[in-house]
Residue, then its C-alpha position, 0 to 999 in steps of 0.5 A: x360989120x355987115x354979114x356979108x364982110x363977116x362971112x368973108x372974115x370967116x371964110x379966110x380964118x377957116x382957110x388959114x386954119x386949114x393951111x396950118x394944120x396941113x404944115x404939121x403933118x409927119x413926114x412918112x417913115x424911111x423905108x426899111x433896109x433889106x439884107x439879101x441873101x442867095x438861097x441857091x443859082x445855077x453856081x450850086x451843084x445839086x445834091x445827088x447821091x454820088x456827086x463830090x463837086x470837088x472831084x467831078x464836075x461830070x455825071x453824075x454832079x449837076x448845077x441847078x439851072x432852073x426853079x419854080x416858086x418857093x415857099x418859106x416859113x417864120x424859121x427862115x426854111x426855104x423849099x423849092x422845086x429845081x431842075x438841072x440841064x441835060x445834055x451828053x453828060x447824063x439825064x437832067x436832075x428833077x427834084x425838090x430840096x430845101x436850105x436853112x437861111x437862118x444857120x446858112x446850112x446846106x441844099x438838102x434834099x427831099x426828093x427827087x428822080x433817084x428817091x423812092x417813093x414813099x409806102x405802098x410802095x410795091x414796085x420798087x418806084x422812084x419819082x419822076x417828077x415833082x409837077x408843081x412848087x412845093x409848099x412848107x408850114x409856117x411854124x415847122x419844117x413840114x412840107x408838102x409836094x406833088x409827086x409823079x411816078x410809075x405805077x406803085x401798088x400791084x394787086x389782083x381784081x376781084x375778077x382775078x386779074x392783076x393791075x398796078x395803080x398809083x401814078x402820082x400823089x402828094x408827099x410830105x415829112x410831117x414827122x421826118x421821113x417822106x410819107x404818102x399823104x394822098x395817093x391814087x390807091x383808094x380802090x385798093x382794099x387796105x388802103x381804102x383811107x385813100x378813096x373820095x371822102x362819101x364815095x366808097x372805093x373811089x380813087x382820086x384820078x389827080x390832085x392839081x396845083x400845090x397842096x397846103x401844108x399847116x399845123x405840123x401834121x396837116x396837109x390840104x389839097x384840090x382832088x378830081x374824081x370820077x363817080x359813073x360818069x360823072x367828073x367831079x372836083x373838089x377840096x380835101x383835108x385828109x390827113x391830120 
């Protein structure tokens, strides 16, 4: 047997090799199956004070008719921000609910335009509109929202002049109730723990997108500020 046969003889066991290793490749696993379950649609009625869906179907009862994006955590807890339509029925229904899946329990609400907001509050303010999609820690029911609204803090300047302050913030029910986790008052004296973190008495002029929410008792969110003038931004952690 010459080189040149044997390297033949080599070269189509290799092959042979090759091909039989190919044969006892797994085959991949089936693809799971999925239980679908509704969270809400435009069936629901939206829970608002006063509304018996099964004696009204007027103001003040409204169907869900819109959604953003929703949030979920590892216990099955869905948050979402939802609006209803108008019309000549009444003012369209803003708001920010949410519904266990794992007990398939009721909408509940959060917040929405009939909700005061949360201390200092004032002015007696209610929400306006919740401007962006809500967000829920992975391991508890604590959420976090935006929230916009009238002024909610009236005090008087150092020159003697009275103002209000305080036209939108971030919301969240870390132990329950509906609390101010960052707000527009970080002028304000007592509530200097609101201002620029490194920027005495700077208030926050907006908080953009969705804030985090972590850990039960932490929330995390995007800041614009002035210093002079100056626009500047960053990302905070202020309350843990």
């Amino acid at each position: 047997m010459n080189k040149q046969t044997l390297n033949c003889k080599m070269a189509i066991v290799t092959t042979l090799t090759i091909s039989a290793t190919a044969t006892t490749v797994a085959a991949p696993p089936p693809s799971p199956s999925f239980s679908w379950q509704t969270v809400v649609n435009n069936g629901d009625y939206i829970p608002t004070a006063n509304c018996n869906p099964t004696t009204s179907t007027s103001a003040p009862c409204r169907k869900f008719n819109s959604y953003n994006q929703p949030s979920v955590n590892e216990k099955n807890l869905v948050v979402f921000r939802a609006r209803s339509k108008g019309g000549s029925g009444g003012e369209p229904v803003h708001g920010v609910y949410t519904r266990d899946m794992k007990k398939g329990g009721a909408i509940i609400k959060i917040l929405d335009r009939e909700t005061l907001v949360a201390n200092p509050n004032t002015e007696s303010a209610t929400f306006i509109e919740p401007p962006s999609f809500p967000r829920i820690d992975m391991n508890s029911s604590m959420i976090a929202t935006r929230g916009n609204h009238k002024p909610v803090f009236g005090y008087t300047l150092p020159d003697g002049t009275d103002t209000k302050v305080g036209t939108t913030g971030i919301y969240t029910n870390a132990f329950g109730s509906l609390i101010t986790g960052a707000s527009k008052l970080g002028a304000v004296p007592e509530y200097s723990f609101f201002q620029v973190p490194e920027f005495p008495s700077v208030a926050f002029d907006v908080f953009p997108g969705a804030p985090a929410v972590t850990q039960g008792s932490t929330i995390v969110f995007k800041g614009n500020y002035t210093v002079g003038l100056a626009s500047k931004t960053g990302v905070v952690l202020p309350y843990s």
